[in-house]
C-alpha positions in Angstrom: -90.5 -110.8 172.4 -94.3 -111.7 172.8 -94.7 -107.7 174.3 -93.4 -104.1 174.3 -92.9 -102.7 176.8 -92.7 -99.4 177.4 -92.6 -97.3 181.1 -95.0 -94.0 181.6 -93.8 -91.1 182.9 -94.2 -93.1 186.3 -91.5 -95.7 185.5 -93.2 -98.7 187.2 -96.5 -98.0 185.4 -95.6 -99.9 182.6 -97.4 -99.9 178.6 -97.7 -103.8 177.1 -98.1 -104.2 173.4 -98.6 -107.5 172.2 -97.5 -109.2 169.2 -100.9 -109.3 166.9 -100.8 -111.7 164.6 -103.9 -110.6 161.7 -105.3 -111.8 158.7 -108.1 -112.0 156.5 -110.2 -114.1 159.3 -109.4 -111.8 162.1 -106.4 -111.4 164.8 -104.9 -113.6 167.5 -102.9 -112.7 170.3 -102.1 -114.4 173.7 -103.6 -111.7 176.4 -101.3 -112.9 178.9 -98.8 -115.5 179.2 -96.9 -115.2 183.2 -93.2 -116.9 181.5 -93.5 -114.0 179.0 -95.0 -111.3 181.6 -91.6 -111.8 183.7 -89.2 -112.0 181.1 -90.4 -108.6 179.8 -91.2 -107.2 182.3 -88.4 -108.4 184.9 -91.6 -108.9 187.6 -92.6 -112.1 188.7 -96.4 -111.4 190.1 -99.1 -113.9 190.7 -102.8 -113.0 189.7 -105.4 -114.8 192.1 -108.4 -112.4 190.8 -110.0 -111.4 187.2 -112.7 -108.5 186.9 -114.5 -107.6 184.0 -117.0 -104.7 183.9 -119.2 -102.7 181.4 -119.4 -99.2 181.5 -121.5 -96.2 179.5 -119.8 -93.2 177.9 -119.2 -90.4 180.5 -118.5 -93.5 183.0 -115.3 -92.7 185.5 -114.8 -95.2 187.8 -112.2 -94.4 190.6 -109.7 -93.3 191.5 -109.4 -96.9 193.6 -106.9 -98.2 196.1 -106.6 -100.7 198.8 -105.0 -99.3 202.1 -104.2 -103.2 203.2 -103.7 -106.0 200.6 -102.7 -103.5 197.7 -103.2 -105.1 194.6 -100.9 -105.0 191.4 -103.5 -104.5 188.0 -102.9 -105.7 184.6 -105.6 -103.7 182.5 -107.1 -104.0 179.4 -110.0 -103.1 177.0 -111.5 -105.8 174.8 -115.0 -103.4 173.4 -114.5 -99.3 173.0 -112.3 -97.2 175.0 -110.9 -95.4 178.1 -108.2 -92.9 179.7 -106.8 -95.1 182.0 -105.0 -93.6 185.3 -102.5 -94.5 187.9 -102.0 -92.1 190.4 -98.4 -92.7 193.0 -99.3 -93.0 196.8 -96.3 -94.2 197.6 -94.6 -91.5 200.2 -90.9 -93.0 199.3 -91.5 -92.8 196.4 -89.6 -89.9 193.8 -93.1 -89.8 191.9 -95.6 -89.3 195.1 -98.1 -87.6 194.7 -97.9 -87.8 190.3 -100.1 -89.3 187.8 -100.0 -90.5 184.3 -102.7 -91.6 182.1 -102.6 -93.9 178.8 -105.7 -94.4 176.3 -106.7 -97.9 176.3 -108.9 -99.5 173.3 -110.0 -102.7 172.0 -107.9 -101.4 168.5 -104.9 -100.8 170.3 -105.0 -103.7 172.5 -102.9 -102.3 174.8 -102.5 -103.6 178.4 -101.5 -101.6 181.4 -99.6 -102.8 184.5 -100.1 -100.6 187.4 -98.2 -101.8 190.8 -99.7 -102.0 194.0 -99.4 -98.8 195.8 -100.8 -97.0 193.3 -104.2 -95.6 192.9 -106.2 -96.5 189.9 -109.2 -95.5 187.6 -110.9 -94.6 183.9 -113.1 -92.7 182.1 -114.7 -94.3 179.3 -114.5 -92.2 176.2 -116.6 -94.0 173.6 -120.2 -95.4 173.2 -119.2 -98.0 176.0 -116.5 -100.1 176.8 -115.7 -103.5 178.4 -112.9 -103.2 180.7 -110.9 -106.3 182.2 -108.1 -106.6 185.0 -106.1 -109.8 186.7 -105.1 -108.1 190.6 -102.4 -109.9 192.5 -104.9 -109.8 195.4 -108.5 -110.2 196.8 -110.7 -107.7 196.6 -111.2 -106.2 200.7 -114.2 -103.7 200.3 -113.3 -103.3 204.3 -110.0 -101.8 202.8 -110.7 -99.9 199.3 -110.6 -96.4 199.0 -111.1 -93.8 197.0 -108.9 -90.7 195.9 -111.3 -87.6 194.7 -110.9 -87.8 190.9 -110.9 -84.0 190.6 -108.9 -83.8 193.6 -106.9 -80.2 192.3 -104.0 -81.1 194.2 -103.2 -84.1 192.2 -104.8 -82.6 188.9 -105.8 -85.2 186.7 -106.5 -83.8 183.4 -109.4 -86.1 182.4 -111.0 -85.8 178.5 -114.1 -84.9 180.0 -116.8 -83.2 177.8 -119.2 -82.8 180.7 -119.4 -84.3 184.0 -118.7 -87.6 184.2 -121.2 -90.4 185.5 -119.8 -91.2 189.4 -120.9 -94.2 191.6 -121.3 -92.5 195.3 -118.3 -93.7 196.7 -116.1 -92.4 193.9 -118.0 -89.2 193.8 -117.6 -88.9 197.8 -113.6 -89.5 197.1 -110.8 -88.6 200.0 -109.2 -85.1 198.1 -105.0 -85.9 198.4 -104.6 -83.8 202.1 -107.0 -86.7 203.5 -106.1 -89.5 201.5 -104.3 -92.8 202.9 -101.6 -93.4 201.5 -98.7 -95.8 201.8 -95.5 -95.5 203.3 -93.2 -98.2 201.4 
């Protein structure tokens, strides 16, 4: 199998590990293959976007949705690190309301897939970190919200060593009694 796979505590939030080859010269290892994707992962998604940003230590960026047009997320680190989070706003769901979170590195290679419904975000934890993510739809800024990270309700427990370094709409968050949130 070209991945691992393994399911967080929110069983659809799903861990990819992929087979590394290394040597002497480096590593290789394909980042995504959609054949391989579905056969591990049972899912057959398509990914019409890619997004890559650069972020400074201290950096949270989140906790992001999209009330129409929910996208899926396959996440990944290629420089440094983060705590990445998913967070369930899905109100049939058995995990509503939960959250799990996963370190993410360019040493661990791991990749993340978080399904739509789901609220998403990270905290970079080293000196800076590229971060890159295929969605299985458009980005609507007419659409995306954002869920208070410190929201006590839902009680993320970030690795924080300070406060971390907000953009205004992620600092001006919806705390979870105000939040949209989606009812399939």
């Amino acid at each position: 199998m070209p991945y691992t796979v393994t399911p967080t505590k929110l069983p659809e939030v799903l861990i990819l590990e992929p087979k590394v080859f290394g040597d002497a010269r480096g590593f290789f290892f394909e980042s995504f293959n959609a054949r391989d994707f579905a056969q591990c992962t049972g899912l057959d998604v398509q990914f019409v976007q890619d997004n890559h940003s650069k972020s400074a230590q201290g950096v949270l960026r989140g906790l992001h949705y999209q009330i129409q047009h929910p996208q899926g997320k396959l996440v990944r680190v290629t420089q440094g690190e983060v705590f990445d989070v998913a967070v369930d706003l899905r109100k049939s769901s058995p995990t509503f309301g939960q959250w799990d979170g996963v370190v993410l590195s360019a040493d661990n290679k791991r990749q993340l897939w978080i399904p739509p419904g789901f609220a998403h975000g990270f905290l970079v934890t080293s000196d800076n970190a590229e971060f890159l993510y295929k969605t299985t739809d458009y980005w609507y800024p007419e659409h995306e919200r954002s869920l208070l990270w410190s929201d006590p309700t839902v009680g993320v427990q970030w690795p924080l060593s300070g406060q971390p370094l907000l953009a205004a709409k992620d600092a001006a968050g919806a705390n979870w009694q105000q939040a949209e949130t989606f009812d399939a």
